[in-house]
N, C-alpha and C positions, 0 to 999 in steps of 0.2 A: 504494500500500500504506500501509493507515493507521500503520503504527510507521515508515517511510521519511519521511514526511508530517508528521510530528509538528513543531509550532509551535517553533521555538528556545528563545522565550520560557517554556517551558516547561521546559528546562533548567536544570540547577543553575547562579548566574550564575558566583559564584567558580569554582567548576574550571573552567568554561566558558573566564574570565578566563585560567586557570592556564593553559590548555591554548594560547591566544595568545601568553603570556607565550612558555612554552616556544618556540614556532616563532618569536617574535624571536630568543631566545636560540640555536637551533641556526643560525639565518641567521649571528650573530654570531661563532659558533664556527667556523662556515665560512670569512667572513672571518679568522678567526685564525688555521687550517689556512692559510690561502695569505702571510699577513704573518708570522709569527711562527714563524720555521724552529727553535725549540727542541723538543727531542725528551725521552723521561721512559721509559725503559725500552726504547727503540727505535722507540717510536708519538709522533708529533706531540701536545705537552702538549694541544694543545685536541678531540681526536678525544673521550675521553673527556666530556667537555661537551656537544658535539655527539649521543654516544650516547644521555645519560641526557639530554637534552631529547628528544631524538626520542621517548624511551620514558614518561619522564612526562608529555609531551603527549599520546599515545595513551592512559596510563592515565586522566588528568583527562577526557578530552572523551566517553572510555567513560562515564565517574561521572554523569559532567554526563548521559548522555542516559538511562543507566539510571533515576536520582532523578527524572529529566522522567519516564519511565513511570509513576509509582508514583503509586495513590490512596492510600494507608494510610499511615500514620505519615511524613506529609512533613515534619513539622517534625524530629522528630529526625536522620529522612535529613538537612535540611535541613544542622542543625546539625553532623551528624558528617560530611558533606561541605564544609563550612566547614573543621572541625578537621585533616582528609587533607591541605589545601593548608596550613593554617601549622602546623600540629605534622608533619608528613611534607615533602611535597615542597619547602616552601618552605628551611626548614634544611639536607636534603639536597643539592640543589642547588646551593645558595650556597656549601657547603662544598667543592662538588667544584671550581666556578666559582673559589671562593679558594684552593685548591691549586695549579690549575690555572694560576691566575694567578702566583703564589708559582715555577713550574714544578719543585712536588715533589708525589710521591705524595699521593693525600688518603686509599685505601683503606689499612688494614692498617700504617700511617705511626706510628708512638711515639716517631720519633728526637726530638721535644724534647716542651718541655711543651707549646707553644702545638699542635704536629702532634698528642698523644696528645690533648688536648681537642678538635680537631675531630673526631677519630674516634672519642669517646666520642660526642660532638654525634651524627654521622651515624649510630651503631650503636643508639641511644634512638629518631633520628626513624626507623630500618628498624621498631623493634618496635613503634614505635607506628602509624605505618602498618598495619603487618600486623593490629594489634588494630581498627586500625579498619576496614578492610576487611575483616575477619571478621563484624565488627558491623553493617556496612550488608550483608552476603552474607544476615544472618540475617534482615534487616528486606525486604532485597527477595523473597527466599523468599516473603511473607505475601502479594505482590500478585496482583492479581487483573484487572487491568487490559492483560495481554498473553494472546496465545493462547496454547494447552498446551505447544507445541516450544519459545515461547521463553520461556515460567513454568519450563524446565527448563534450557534454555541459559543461561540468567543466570545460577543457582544453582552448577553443574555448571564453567561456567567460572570463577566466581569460587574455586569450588573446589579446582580445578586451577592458578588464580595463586596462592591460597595457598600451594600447597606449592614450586612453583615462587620463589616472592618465600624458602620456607624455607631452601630450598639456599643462601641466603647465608649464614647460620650455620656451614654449614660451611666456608665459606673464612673466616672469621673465628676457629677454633681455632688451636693453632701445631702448624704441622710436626711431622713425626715429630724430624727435625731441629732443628728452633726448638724442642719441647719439652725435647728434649735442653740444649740452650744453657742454657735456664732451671733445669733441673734442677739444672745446674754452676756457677748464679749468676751467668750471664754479663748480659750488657745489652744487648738488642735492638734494632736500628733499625725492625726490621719485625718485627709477629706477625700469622701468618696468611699465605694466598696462593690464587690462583684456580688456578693448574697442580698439577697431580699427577704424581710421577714426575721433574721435573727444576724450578728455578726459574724463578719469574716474570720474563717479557723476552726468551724465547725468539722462535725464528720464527715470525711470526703470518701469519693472513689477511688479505687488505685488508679493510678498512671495521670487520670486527666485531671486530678485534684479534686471535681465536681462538687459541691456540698450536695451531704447527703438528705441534711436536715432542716435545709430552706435553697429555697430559689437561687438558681444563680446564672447572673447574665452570661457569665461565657459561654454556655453553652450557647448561645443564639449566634453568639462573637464566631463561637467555631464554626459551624456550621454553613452558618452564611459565607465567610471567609475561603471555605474550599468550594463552594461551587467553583469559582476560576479553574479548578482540578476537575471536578464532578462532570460538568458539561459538555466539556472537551474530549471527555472520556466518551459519554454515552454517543455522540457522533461517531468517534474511531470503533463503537461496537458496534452501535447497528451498521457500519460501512461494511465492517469485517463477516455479522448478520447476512446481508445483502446478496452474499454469495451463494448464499446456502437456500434462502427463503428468500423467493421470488418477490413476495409481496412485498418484502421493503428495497424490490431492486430501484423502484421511483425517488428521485431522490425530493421530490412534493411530501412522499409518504415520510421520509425520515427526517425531511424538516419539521413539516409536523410535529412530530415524537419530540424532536429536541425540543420544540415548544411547548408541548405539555409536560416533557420531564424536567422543566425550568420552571413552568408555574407550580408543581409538585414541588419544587427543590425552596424557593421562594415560601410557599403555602407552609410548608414545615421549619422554614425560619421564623416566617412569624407565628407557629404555633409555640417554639421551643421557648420563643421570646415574654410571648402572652402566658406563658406557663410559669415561667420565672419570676415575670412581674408580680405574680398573684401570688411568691411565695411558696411555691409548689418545686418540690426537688424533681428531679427528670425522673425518677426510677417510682415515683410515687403519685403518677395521675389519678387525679378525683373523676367524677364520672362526668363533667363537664369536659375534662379535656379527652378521654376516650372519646368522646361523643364528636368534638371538632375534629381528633384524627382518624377517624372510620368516615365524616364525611369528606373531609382531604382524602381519604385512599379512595373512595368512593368516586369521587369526580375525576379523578388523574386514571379510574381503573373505565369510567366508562370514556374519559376523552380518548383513550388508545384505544379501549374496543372499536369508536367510531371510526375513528382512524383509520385502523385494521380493515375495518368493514369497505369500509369507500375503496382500498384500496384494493379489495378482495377482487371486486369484480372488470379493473383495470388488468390484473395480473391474467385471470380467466383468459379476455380475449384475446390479450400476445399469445397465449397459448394456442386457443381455437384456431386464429391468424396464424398461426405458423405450421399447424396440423393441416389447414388447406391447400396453401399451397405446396406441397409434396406430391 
C-alpha cells in the first residue's frame, strides 16, 4: 500500500528526531520507575514522564508522517513542524522531566516562584502547540496527495485532538474550592486539578494513573488526543479491508466509514468528558451514562449498517456487469 510504503526520508526529520528522542526518554523513565522508589501523590514521580513521552512520541512520529504526505505548502508544514518540537514538546517535556526530577508536582504547582514559572512555561508551550497544530490541521486539509478516506481522516482527527488537547484548560481553572480560597485571599500551593468531585491522589488505575474514586478529566485529554493516531489508522484498515471485501472497494463507501468512525470517536470524547465532569470515575458508570453509551454504539452501529447497505447493492452490479459480458 502506497501510504504504508512511503520512503522515511520523506518524513519530517525533526519530529521524526523528537519522536526517538521521546522513546529514549520513556526507556529512561522506566529505569527510574524501578530505581527511584519516590512516590508524588501516591504514583511513582517518574510514571508521569514515562506517560507524556509515550504520548508525545506518538504525536511527533504522527506529524512527521503526515508532512511526509503532503505536496502543497511543505515548507511552511516544514517550518511549523520545526516550531511543535521547540516551542511545544520540547519545553513541555523538560518541564515535566525537571519536576519530576525535583520529585514535586510540575502540573497545576504555584507553591514557589521557581514551580509557578514552570507552569506558566508549560501552560504557553500547551497553547502554543494547540495553535500550531490547528495550523498544520488547516495546511494538510489542502493536500491532495492521499486518497479521499484518508484526505478526511487527517482532517477529522486532527480535529478531534484539538478538542481533546482543549480539555486541559479545564483542569487548569481553580476548584470550586480553590476558587473559594482565593476569593478569601488565601495563598495556594496548587491551582487547578485533573479529578472532579474529590482531590487529586486518590485511588488510581495502574499505568494511566486514572482516579479511581472520582472523575477525572484526563481521560477525555486522552482520548481525544489520539484520535490524530485512531483515524489514520481506520483509513489504512479499511484500505487494507478493501481487498478482500468488495463492498468497501468504493472509496465513497470508506469515506463514509471514516466519517462515522470520527463522529463515534468524537461522540465518546464527549461522553468520557460529560462523565468526568459529573464526578463519575471511568470504570464506574451510573445508569445515565450506560444509557448515552449504548445510544452512541447504537447510532455509529446503525450509520455503518447504512453505509454497508447503500453500498451493498453498488458492489452486486460490478459483479452482475462483469458476469455479462463473458
Amino acid at each position: 500500500m502506497e501510504i504504508l510504503r512511503q520512503r522515511r526520508e520523506h518524513w519530517h526529520g525533526p519530529l521524526t528526531a523528537c519522536a526517538a528522542a521521546m522513546a529514549v526518554l520513556a526507556a529512561v523513565s522506566v529505569i527510574g520507575l524501578v530505581v527511584d522508589d519516590r512516590t508524588l501523590l501516591g504514583q511513582a514521580v517518574w510514571l508521569k514522564p514515562f506517560k507524556f513521552a509515550v504520548s508525545f512520541g506518538l504525536y511527533a512520529i504522527t506529524l512527521a508522517w503526515m508532512i511526509g504526505l503532503a505536496g502543497r505548502f511543505r515548507r511552511a508544514l516544514w517550518w511549523l513542524g520545526t516550531v511543535v518540537v521547540g516551542g511545544f514538546v520540547v519545553p513541555e517535556i523538560s518541564a515535566i522531566v525537571f519536576q519530576a526530577a525535583r520529585g514535586v508536582r510540575s502540573h497545576y504547582n504555584v507553591a514557589t516562584p521557581l514551580d509557578e514559572t514552570v507552569f506558566i512555561v508549560m501552560g504557553g508551550a500547551a497553547y502554543l502547540g494547540w495553535a500550531l497544530t490547528f495550523a498544520l490541521g488547516v495546511l494538510l486539509v489542502a493536500q491532495r496527495r492521499v486518497d479521499r478516506p484518508m484526505a478526511w481522516a487527517i482532517p477529522l482527527g486532527l480535529a478531534v485532538s484539538l478538542a481533546g488537547m482543549s480539555v486541559g484548560y479545564l483542569m487548569t481553572a481553580p476548584t470550586p474550592d480553590q476558587a473559594q480560597a482565593l476569593t478569601d485571599g488565601m495563598s495556594l500551593d496548587v491551582i487547578g486539578a485533573h479529578s472532579v468531585g474529590a482531590p487529586d491522589g486518590g485511588a488510581a488505575m495502574p499505568v494511566t494513573g486514572w482516579e479511581t474514586g472520582a472523575g477525572d478529566l484526563r481521560v477525555a485529554h486522552f482520548v481525544g488526543l489520539h484520535a490524530l493516531q485512531v483515524l489514520p489508522l481506520v483509513a489504512i484498515g479499511l484500505r487494507l479491508l478493501s481487498r478482500r471485501c468488495t463492498t468497501l472497494a468504493g472509496t465513497a463507501t470508506r469515506t463514509a466509514l471514516v466519517v462515522v468512525a470520527a463522529f463515534g470517536y468524537a461522540g465518546l470524547t464527549g461522553l468520557v468528558l460529560w462523565q468526568a465532569q459529573r464526578g463519575q470515575p471511568l470504570l464506574q458508570p451510573d445508569a445515565l451514562t450506560l444509557t448515552a453509551a449504548a445510544a452512541l454504539a447504537g447510532l455509529v452501529a446503525a450509520a455503518t449498517a447504512l453505509v454497508l447497505a447503500v453500498a451493498r447493492p453498488s458492489g452486486r452490479h460490478v459483479t452482475a456487469a462483469a458476469g455479462s459480458g463473458r
